[in-house]
NUDOVO-38583 format. One line per 3 residues: their letters; for each residue x, y, z of N, C-alpha, C. Coordinates in Angstrom, 1 decimal. Atoms other than C-alpha are relative to their C-alpha. Layout:
NUDOVO-38583
A) X Y Z X Y Z X Y Z  ...
This chain:
NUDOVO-38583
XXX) 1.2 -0.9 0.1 128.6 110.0 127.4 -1.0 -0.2 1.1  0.9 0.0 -1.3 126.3 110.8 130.2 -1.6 -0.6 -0.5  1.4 0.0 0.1 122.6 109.2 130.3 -0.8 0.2 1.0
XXX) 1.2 0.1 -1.3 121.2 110.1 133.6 0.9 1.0 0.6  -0.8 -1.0 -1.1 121.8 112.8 136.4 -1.3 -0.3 0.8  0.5 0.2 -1.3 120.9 111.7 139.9 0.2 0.8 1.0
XXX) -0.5 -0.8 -1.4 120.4 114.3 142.7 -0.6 -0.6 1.0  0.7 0.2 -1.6 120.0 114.2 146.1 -1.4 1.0 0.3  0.7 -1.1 -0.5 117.3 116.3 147.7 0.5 1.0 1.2
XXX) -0.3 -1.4 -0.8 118.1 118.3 150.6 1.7 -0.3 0.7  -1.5 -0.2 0.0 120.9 120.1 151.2 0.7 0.6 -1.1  -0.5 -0.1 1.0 121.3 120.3 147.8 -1.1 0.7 -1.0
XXX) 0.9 -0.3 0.6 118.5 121.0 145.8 -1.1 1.3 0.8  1.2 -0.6 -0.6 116.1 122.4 148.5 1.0 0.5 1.5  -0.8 -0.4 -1.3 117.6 124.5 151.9 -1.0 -0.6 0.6
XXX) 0.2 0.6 -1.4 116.3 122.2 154.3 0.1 -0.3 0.9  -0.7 0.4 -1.1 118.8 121.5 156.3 -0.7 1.1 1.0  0.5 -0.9 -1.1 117.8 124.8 158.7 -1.3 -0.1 0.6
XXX) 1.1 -0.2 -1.1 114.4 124.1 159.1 0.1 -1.9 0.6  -0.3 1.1 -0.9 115.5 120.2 160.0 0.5 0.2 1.3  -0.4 -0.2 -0.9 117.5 121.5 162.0 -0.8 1.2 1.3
XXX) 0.9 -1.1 -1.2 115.2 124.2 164.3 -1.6 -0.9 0.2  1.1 1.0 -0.5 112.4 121.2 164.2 1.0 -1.0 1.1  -0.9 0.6 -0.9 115.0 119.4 165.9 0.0 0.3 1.4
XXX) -0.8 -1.3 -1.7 116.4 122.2 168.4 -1.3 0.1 0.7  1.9 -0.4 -1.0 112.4 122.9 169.4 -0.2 -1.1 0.7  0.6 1.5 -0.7 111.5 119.1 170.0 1.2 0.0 1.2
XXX) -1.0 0.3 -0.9 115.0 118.8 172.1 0.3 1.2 1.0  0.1 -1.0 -0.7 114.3 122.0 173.6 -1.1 0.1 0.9  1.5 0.3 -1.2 111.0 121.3 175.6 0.6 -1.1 0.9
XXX) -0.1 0.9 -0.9 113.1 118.6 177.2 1.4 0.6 0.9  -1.3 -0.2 -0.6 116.0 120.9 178.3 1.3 -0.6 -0.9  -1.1 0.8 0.7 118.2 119.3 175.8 0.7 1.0 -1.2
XXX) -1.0 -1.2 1.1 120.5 120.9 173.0 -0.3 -1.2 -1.0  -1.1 0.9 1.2 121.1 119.5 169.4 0.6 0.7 -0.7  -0.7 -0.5 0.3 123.6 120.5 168.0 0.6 0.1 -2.2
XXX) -0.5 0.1 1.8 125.6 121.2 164.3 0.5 -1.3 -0.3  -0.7 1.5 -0.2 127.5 117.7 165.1 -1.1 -0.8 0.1  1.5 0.9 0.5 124.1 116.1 165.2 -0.2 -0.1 -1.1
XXX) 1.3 -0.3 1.0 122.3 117.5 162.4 1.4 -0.5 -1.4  -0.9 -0.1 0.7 125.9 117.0 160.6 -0.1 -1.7 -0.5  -0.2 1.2 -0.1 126.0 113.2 161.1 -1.4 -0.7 -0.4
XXX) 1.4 0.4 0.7 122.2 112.9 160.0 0.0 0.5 -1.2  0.2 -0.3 1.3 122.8 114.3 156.4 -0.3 -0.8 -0.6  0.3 1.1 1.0 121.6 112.3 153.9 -0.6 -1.5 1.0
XXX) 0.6 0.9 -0.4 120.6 109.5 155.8 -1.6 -0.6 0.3  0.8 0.8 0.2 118.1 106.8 156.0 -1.6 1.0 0.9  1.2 -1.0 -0.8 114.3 107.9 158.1 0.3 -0.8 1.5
XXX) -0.6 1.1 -1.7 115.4 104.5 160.6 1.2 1.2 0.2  -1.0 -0.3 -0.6 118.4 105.8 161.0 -0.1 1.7 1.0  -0.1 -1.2 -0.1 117.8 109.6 161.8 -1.1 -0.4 1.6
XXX) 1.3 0.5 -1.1 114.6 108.3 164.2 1.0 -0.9 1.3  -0.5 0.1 -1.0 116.8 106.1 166.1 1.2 0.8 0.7  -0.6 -0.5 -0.2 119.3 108.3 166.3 -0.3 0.9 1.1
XXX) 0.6 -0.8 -0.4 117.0 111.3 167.6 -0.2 -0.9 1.7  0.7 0.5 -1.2 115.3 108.5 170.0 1.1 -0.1 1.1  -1.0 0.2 -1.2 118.5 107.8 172.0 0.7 1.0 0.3
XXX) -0.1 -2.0 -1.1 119.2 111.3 172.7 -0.8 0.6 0.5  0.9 -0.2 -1.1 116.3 111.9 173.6 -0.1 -0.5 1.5  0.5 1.2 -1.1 116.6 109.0 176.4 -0.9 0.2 0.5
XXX) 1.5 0.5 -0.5 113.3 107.9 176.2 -1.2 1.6 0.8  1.3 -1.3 0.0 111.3 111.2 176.1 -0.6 -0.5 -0.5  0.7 -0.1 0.6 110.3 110.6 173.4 0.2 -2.1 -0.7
XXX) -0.5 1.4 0.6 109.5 106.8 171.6 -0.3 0.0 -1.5  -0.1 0.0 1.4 110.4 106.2 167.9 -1.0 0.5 -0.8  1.5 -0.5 0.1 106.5 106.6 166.8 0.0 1.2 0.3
XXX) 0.6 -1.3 0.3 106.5 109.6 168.0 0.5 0.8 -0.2  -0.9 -0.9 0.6 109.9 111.1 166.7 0.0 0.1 -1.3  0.6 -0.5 1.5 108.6 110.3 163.4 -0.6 0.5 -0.2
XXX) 1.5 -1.4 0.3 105.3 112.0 163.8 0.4 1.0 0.3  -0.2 -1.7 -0.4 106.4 115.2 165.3 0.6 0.5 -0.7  -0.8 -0.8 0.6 108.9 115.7 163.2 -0.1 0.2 -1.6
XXX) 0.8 0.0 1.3 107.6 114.7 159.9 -1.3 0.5 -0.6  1.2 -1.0 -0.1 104.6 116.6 160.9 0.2 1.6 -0.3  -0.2 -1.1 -0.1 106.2 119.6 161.4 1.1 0.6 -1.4
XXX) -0.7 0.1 1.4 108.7 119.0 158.2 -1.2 0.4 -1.2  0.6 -0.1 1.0 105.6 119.0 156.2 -0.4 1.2 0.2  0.9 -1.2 0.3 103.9 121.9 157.3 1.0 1.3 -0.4
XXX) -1.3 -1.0 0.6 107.2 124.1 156.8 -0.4 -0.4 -2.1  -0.4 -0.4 1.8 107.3 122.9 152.9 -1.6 0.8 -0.1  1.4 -0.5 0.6 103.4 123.5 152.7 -0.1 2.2 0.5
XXX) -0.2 -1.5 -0.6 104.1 127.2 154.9 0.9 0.9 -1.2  -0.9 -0.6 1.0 106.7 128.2 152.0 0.9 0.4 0.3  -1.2 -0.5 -0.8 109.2 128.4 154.6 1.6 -1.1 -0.2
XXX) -0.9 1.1 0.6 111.6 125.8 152.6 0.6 0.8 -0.9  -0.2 -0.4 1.3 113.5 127.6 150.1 1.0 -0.7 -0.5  -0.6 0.8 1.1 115.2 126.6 146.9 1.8 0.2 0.1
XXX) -1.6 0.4 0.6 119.2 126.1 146.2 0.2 1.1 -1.0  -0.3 -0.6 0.9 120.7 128.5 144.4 0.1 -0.9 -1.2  -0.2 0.9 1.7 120.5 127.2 140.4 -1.0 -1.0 0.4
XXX) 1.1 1.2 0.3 118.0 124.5 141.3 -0.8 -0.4 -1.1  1.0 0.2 1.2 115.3 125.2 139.1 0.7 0.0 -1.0  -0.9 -0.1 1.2 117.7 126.5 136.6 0.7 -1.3 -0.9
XXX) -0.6 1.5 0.2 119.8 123.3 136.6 -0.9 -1.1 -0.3  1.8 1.4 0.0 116.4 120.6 136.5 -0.3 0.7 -1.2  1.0 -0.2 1.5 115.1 122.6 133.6 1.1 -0.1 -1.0
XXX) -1.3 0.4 1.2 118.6 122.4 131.4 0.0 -1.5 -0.3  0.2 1.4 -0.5 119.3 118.9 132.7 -1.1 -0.8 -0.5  1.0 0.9 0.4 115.9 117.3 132.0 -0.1 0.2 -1.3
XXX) -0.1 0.0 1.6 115.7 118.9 128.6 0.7 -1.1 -1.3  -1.2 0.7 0.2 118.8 116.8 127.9 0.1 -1.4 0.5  -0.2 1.6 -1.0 118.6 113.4 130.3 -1.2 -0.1 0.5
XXX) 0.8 0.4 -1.2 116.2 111.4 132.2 0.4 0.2 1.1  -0.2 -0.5 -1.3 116.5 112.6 135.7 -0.2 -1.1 1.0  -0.2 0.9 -1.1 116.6 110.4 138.8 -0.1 0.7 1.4
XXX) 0.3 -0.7 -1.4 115.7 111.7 142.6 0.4 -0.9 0.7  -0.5 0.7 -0.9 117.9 109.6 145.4 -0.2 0.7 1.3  -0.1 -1.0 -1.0 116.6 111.6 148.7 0.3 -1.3 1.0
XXX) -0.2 0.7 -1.4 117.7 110.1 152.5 -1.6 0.3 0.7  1.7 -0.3 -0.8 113.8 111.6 153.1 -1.0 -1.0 -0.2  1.0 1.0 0.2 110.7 109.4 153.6 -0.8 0.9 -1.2
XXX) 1.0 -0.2 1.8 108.0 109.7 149.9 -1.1 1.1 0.9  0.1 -0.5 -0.6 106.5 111.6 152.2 0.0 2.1 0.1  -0.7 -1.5 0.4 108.6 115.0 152.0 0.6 0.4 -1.2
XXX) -0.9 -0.1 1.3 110.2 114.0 149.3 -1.4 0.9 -1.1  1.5 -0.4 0.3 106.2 114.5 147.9 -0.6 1.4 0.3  0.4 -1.3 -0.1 106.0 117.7 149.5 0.6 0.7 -0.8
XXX) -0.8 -0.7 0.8 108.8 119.1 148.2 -0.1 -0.1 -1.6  0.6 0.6 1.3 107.9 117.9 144.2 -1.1 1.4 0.0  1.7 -0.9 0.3 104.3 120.0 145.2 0.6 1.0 0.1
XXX) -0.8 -0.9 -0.4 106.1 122.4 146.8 0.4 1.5 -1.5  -0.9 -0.7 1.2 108.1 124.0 143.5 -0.7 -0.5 -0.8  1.0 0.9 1.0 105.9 122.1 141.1 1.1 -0.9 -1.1
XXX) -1.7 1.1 0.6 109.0 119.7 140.1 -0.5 -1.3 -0.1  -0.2 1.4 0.4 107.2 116.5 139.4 0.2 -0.3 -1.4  -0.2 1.0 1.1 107.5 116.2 136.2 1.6 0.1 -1.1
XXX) -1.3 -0.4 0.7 111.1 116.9 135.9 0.7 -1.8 0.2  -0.5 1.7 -0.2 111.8 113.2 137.3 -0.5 -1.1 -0.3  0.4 1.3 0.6 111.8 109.7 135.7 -0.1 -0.4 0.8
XXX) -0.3 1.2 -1.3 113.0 108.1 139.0 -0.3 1.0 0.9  -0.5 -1.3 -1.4 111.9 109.6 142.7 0.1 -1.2 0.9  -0.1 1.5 -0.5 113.3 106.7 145.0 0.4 1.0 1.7
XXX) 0.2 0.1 -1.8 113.1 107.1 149.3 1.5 -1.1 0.3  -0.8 1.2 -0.7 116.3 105.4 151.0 -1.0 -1.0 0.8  1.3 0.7 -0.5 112.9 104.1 152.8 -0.1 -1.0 -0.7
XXX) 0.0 1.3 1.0 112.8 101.6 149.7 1.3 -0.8 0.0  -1.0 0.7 -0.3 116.2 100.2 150.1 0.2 -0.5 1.4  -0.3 0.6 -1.3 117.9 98.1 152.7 0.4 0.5 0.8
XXX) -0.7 -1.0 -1.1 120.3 100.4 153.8 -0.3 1.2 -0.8  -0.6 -1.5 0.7 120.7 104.2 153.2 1.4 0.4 0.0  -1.0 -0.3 -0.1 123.3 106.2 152.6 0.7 0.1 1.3
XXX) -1.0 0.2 1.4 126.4 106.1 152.6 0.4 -1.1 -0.9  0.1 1.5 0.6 125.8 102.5 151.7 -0.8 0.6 -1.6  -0.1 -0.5 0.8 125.5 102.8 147.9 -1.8 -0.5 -1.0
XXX) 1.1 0.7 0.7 121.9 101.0 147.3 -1.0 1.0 -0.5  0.5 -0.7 0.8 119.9 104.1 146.6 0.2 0.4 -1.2  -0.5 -0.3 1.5 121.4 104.9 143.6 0.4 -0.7 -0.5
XXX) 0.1 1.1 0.8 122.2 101.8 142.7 -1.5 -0.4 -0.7  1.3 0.5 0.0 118.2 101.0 142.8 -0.2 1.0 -1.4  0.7 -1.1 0.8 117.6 104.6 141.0 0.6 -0.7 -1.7
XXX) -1.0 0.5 0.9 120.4 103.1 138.3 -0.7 -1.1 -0.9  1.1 1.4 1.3 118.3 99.4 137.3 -1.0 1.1 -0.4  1.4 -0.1 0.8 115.2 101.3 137.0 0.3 0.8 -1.1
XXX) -0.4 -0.7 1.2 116.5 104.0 134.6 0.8 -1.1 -1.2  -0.6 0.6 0.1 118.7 101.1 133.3 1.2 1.0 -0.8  -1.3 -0.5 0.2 121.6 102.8 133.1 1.3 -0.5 0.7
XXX) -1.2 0.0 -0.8 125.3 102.0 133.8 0.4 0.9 1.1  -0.3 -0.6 -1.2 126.9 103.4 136.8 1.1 0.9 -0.9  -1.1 -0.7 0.5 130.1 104.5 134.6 -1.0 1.5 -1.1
XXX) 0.8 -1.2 1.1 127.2 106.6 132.5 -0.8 0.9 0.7  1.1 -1.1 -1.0 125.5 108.6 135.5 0.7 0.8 0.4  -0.6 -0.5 -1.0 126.4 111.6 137.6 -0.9 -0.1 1.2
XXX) 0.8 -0.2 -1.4 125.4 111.8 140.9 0.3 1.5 0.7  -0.7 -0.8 -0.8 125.2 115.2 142.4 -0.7 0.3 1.6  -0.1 0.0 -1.7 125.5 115.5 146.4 0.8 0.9 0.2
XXX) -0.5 -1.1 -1.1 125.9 117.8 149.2 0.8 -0.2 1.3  -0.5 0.3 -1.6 126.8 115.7 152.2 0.9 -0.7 -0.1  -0.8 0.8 -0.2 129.7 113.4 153.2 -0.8 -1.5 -0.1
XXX) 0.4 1.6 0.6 127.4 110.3 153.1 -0.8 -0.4 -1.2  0.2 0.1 1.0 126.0 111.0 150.2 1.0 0.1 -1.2  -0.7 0.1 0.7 128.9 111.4 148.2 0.8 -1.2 0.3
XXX) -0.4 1.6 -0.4 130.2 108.2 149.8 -0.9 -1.1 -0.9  1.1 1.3 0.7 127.0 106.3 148.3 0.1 0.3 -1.4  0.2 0.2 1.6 127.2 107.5 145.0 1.7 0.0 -1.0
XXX) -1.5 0.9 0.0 131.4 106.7 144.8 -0.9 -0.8 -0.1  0.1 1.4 -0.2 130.5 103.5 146.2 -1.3 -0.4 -1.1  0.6 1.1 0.9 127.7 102.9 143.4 1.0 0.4 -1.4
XXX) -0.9 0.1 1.1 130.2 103.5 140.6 -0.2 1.3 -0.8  0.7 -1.5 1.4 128.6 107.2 138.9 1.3 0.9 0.5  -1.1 -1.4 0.0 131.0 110.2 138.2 -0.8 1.2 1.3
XXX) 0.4 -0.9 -1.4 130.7 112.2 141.6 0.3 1.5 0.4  -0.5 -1.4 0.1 129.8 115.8 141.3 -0.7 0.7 1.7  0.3 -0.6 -1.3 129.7 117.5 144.7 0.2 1.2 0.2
XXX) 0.3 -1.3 -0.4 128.4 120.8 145.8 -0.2 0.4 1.4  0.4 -0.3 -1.3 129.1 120.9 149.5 -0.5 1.2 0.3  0.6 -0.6 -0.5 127.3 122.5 151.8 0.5 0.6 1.0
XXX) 0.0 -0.5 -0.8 128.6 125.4 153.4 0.5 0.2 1.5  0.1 0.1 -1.1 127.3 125.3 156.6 0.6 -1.3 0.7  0.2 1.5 -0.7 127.5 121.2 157.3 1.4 -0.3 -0.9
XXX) -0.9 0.5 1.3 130.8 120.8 154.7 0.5 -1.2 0.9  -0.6 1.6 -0.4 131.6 117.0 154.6 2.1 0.0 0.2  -1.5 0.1 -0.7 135.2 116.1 156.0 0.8 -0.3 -1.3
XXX) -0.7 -0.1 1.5 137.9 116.7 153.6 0.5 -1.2 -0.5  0.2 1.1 0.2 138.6 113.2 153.0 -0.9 0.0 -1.2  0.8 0.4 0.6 135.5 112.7 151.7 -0.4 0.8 -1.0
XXX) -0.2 -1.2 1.1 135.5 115.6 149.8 0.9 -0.4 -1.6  -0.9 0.2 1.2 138.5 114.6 147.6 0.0 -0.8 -0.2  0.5 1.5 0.7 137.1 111.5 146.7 -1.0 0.2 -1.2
XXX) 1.3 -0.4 1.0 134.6 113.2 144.5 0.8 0.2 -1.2  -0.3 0.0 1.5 135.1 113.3 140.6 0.8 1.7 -0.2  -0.1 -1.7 0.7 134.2 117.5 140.6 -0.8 0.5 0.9
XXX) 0.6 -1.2 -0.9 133.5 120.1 143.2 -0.2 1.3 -0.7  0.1 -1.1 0.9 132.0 122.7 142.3 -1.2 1.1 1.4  0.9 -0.4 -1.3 130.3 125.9 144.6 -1.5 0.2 0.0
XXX) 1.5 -0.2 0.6 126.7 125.8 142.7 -0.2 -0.3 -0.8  0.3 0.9 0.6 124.6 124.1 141.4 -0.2 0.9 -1.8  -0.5 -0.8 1.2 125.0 126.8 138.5 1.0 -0.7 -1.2
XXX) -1.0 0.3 0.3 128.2 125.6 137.7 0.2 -1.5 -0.4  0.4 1.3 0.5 126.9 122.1 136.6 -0.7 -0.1 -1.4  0.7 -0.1 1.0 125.3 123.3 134.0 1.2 -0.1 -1.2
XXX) -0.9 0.1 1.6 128.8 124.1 131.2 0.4 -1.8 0.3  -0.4 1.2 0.4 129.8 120.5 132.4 -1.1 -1.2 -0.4  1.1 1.2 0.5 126.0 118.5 131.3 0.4 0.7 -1.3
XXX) 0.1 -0.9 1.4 126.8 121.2 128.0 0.9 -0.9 -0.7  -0.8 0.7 0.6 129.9 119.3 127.4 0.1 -1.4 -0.1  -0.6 1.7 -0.1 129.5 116.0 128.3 -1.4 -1.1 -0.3
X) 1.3 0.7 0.2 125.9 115.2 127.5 -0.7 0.3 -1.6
């Protein structure tokens, strides 16, 4: 029997990925530079270190760490606050079934930060028990500690959660923390098939999550 449903945030809940990606392309475009789908692909889900150092050594030394977090986290915010962030198909739909039924859980790879915007954004805070920052753990995804962490606090078993994810290293981290692993790749960024058929239950929307909390919660 299920006691918890842990999502991710973007990608999956919230279309973010596109404006991550054109804050990206702009900053690496004043330098003559490109980023690409293979970039923005290999930054899904991941940590705020990780994405910052990543960014900084492509930049070579344009830009320094400090200030590829501010620019870009500056400009992340004012998109959710602009209303130029839109929602996932089924999002709300799914969070309002779901919570009715389970304590809810929030595992994002974003700093509390956006994660915060996004919450204001939709007016979604009070759909979540847990809202946890890979920022708070040691590693981020695809290492399995965010959702392990979201996991004590709810205290729930790993065998009694789902986790649902959009990216390849997010559906790696919540395997690797032990929850039933429902995945709604993304489209555009779809994680490598490998990692794909490691998941419990694909499915093409977050719609489609709904008959299986009906049956199993």
């Amino acid at each position: 029997m299920i006691k918890t449903v842990i999502f991710d945030l973007d990608g999956l809940l919230v279309d973010s990925e596109p404006v991550w990606f054109r804050v990206r392309t702009e900053m690496f475009a004043r330098y003559g530079l490109r980023w690409t789908d293979e970039d923005q692909k290999a930054l899904m889900g991941r940590s705020t270190q990780a994405w910052i150092d990543y960014v900084t050594e492509k930049l070579e030394g344009r830009l320094g760490p400090d200030e590829v977090k501010a620019e870009t986290l500056a400009a992340m915010a004012q998109n959710y606050q602009a209303g130029r962030v839109a929602l996932m198909r089924g999002a709300r739909k799914v969070l309002e079934h779901a919570a009715r039924r389970l304590p809810l859980g929030l595992a994002s790879g974003s700093p509390h930060v956006l994660i915060d915007a996004a919450l204001d954004a939709f007016g979604w805070e009070g759909f979540f028990q847990e809202v946890l920052s890979s920022d708070e753990v040691r590693r981020g995804k695809p290492a399995p500690d965010a959702y392990q962490e979201v996991l004590r606090r709810l205290r729930v078993n790993p065998d009694e959660a789902v986790v649902v994810e959009d990216s390849g290293s997010g559906i790696a981290a919540g395997k690797a923390a032990g929850a039933f692993l429902v995945a709604v790749p993304n489209k555009t960024l779809m994680p490598p098939p490998e990692t794909l058929r490691s998941a419990d239950l694909v499915i093409d929307s977050l719609h489609d999550l709904i008959p299986y909390l009906e049956k199993n919660s």
